[in-house]
C-alpha positions in Angstrom: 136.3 59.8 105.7 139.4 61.4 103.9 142.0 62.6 105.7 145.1 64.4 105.3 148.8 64.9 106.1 149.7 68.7 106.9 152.7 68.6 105.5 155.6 66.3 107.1 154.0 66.8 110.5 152.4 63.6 110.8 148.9 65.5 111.6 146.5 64.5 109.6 142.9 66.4 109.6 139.8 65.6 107.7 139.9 68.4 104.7 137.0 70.7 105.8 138.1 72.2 109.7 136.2 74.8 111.8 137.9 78.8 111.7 136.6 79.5 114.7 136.8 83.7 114.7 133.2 83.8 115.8 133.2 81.3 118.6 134.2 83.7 121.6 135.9 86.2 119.0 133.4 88.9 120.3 136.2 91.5 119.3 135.6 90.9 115.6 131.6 89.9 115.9 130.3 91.4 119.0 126.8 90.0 118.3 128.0 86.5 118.8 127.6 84.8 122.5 129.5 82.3 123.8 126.4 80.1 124.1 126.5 80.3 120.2 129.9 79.3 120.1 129.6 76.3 122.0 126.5 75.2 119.7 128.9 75.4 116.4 131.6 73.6 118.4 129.1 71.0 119.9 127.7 70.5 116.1 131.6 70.6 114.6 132.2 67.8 116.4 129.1 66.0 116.7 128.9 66.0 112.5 132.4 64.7 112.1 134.5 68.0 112.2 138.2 67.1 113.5 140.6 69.9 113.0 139.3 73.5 114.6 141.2 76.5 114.1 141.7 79.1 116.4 144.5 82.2 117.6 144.7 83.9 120.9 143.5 87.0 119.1 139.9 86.0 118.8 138.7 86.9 122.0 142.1 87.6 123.5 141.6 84.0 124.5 138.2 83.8 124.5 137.9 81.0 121.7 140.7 79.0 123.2 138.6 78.7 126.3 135.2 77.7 124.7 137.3 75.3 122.5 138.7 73.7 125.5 135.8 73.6 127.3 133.8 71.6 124.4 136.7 69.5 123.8 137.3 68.5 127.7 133.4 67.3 127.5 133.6 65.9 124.3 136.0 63.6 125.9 138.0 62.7 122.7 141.1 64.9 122.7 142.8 62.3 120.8 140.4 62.6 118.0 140.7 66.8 117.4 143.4 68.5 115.8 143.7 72.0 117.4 145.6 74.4 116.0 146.0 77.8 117.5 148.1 81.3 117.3 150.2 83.6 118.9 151.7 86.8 118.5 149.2 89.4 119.7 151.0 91.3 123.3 148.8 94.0 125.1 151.0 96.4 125.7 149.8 99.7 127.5 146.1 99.0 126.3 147.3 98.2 123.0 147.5 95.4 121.0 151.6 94.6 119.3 153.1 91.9 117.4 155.9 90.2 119.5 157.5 87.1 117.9 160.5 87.5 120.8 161.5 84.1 122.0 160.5 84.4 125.7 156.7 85.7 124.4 156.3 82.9 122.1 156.8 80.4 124.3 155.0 81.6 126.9 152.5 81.8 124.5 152.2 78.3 123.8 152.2 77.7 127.7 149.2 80.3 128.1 147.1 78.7 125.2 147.5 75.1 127.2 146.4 76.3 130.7 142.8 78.4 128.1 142.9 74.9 126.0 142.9 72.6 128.6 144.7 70.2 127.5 148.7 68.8 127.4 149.5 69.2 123.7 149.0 71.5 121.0 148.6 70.1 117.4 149.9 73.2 115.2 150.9 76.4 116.7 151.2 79.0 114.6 153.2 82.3 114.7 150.0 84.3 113.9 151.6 87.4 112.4 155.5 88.8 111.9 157.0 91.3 113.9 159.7 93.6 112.7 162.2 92.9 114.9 162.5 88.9 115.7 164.7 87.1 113.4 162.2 84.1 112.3 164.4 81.2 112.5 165.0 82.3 116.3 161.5 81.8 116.7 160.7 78.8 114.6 164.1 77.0 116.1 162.4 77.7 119.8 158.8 76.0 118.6 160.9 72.9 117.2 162.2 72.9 121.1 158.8 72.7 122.3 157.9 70.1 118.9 160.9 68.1 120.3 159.1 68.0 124.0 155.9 67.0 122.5 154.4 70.2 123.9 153.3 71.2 120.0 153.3 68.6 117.2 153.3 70.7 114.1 154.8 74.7 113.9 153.2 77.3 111.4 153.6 80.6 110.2 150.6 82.8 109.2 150.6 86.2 107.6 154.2 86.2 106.9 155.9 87.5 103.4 157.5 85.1 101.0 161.2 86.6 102.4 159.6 86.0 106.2 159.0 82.6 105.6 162.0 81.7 103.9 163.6 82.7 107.0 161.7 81.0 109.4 162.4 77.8 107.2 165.8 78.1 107.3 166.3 74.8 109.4 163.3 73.1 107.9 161.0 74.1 110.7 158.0 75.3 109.1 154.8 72.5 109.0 152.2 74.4 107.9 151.6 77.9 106.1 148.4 79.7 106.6 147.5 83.0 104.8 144.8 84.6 102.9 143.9 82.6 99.6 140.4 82.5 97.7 139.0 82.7 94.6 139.3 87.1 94.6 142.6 86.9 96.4 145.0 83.9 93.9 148.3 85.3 94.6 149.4 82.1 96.8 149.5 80.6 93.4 152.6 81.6 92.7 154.7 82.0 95.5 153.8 80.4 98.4 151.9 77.3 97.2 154.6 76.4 95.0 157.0 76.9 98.0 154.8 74.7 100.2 154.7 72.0 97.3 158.6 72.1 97.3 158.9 71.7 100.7 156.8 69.4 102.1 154.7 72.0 104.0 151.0 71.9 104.1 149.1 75.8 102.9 146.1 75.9 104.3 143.8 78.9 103.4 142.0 81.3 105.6 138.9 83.5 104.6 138.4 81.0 101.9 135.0 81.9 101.4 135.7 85.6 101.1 134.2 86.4 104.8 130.5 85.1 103.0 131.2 87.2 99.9 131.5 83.6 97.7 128.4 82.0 99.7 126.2 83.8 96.8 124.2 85.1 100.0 124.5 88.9 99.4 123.3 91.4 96.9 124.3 95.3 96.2 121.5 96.4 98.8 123.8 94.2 101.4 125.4 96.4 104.6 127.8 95.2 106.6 128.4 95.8 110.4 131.0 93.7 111.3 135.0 93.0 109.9 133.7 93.0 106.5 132.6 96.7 106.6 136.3 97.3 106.5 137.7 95.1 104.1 138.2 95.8 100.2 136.1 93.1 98.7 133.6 94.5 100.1 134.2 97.9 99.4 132.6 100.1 96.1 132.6 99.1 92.7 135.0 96.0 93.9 132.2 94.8 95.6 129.9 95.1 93.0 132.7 93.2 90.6 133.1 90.6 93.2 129.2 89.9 92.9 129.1 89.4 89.2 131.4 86.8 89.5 130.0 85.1 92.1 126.7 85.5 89.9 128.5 84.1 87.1 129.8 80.6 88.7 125.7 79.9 90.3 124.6 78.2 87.6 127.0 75.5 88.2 126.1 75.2 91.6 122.0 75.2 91.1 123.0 73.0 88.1 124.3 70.2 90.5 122.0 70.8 93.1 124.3 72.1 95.9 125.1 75.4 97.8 127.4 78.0 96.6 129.8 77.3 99.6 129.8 73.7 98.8 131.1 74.0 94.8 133.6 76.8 96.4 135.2 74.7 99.2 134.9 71.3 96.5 137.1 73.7 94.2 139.7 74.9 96.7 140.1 70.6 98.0 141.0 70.5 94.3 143.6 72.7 94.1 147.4 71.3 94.0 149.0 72.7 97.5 145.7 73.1 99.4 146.1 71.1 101.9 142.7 71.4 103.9 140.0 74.7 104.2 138.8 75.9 107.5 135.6 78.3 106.8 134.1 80.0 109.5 130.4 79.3 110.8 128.2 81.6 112.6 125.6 78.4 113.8 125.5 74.9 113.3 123.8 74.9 109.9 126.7 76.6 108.4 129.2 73.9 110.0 127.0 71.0 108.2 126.8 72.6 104.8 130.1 73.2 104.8 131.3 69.8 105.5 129.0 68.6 103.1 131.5 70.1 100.5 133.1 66.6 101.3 130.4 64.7 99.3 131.3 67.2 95.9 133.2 65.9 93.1 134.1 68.8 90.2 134.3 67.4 86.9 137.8 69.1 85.2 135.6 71.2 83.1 133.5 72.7 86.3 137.0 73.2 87.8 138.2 74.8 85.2 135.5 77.3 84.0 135.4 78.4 88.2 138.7 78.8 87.7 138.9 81.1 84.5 136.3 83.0 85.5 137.9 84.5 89.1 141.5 84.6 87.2 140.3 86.8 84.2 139.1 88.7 87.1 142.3 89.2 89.1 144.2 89.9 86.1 142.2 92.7 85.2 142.0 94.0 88.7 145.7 93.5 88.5 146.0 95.7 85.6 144.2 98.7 87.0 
């Protein structure tokens, strides 16, 4: 099976991971168990998932506990890339982004002991805060890199100036922020940035929270995170359907689920170094990993492409 480098880091990951928001995240879906978690984990890895994402956030440690539970009985630690997050501090009763040195690190320590394990693969400073200068931050992971407590440091949610910052001694492995076919803005900043730097961009809600799984319609509620989020919100909604209406022929064409052409696409892209879509059960962790077996032809590619770029222009334009 493929694999491949994030970044410089000497990490490598087959190109289809495991987000992991719903295993134990019952602060973002509260209708998930933890008994449901460990079945998606159980399948992940059973079905030749290596690389699962997670963050303190889902859960408030929740997922890092189910993830290490799985792992400690799968009894390959060696053979899972784990990446996780920090930046999240409950401070009286509420929840505030603390990149300070001392937190950091501690976080790091505090995902180990919920992880179970010795060594972190990529931690990631899972959003900015406004105070923290992010090379103070990034220079006190590479201290931890150097220890072999983490073996790859990322950056998630931060701006273009953030992350500049935080590279400023070459620190940086890994970028992760939002990037699918409604959202392309990566595309021309900090794709191009990773590309120049050796740093792997990895994507998350690549499938649009389900929005690009062709699995909804405009009778479709929503409940959970989505209920809040733009795409799914109005007359964008409605726009974002049309599109996704307008790229199924391809997929019923070469016999294949909408996630699969979607995730094949974004495993195309220059800069994208691997995809980690969320499952809510096990059938959803083996459809998407059979996005492995899908090979675009340029054209496919490139009408996909066209189609959700004409799009953001015009939404763009508004």
């Amino acid at each position: 099976m493929e694999k491949r480098e994030l970044g410089k880091s000497g990490v490598w990951v087959t190109p289809v991971g495991l987000g992991t928001n719903a295993v134990g995240g019952h602060n973002i879906y509260n209708y998930m168990t933890d008994d449901a978690g460990r079945e998606i984990l159980r399948t992940a890895l059973e079905n030749g998932v290596d690389f699962l994402d997670t963050a303190y956030y889902y859960g408030l440690g929740r997922s890092e506990e189910l993830i290490g539970e799985i792992v400690k009985t799968y009894g390959k630690r060696n053979e899972v890339v784990i990446a996780t997050k920090g930046a999240h501090r409950m401070l009286e009763d509420q929840l505030v982004m603390d990149n300070s040195v001392d937190f950091i690190v501690q976080s790091v320590y505090d995902s180990l002991e919920r992880l179970q394990t010795d060594y972190i693969d990529v931690f990631y400073v899972h959003y900015p805060d406004k105070e923290t200068p992010k090379y103070e931050v990034t220079g006190a992971l590479r201290a931890l890199k150097d220890k072999g407590v983490i073996r790859a440091i990322g950056v998630s949610n931060f701006t273009m100036e953030q992350l500049e910052e935080a590279n400023r001694d070459g620190n940086v492995d890994v970028i992760q922020n939002e990037y699918n076919l409604f959202r392309r803005q990566a595309e021309t900043d900090f794709i191009p940035y990773a590309l120049s730097h050796d740093i792997a961009f990895i994507p998350y809600y690549p499938l649009a929270l389900g929005l690009l799984t062709g699995k909804f319609n405009r009778d479709s509620t929503f409940m959970d995170a989505r209920s809040k989020h733009p795409l799914y919100k109005g007359k964008e909604f409605l726009s974002n359907l049309d599109r996704v209406e307008r790229i199924r022929h391809l997929a019923k064409a070469k016999g294949i689920e909408m996630t699969n052409l979607v995730l094949a696409w974004y495993l195309r892209q220059e800069g994208v170094s691997a995809v980690i879509p969320g499952a809510k059960h096990g059938k959803q962790v083996i459809c998407n990993m059979n996005s492995l077996e899908v090979e675009l032809t340029d054209a496919e590619a490139k009408e996909i492409g066209e189609i959700f770029r004409a799009h953001e222009m015009s939404t763009l334009r508004l």
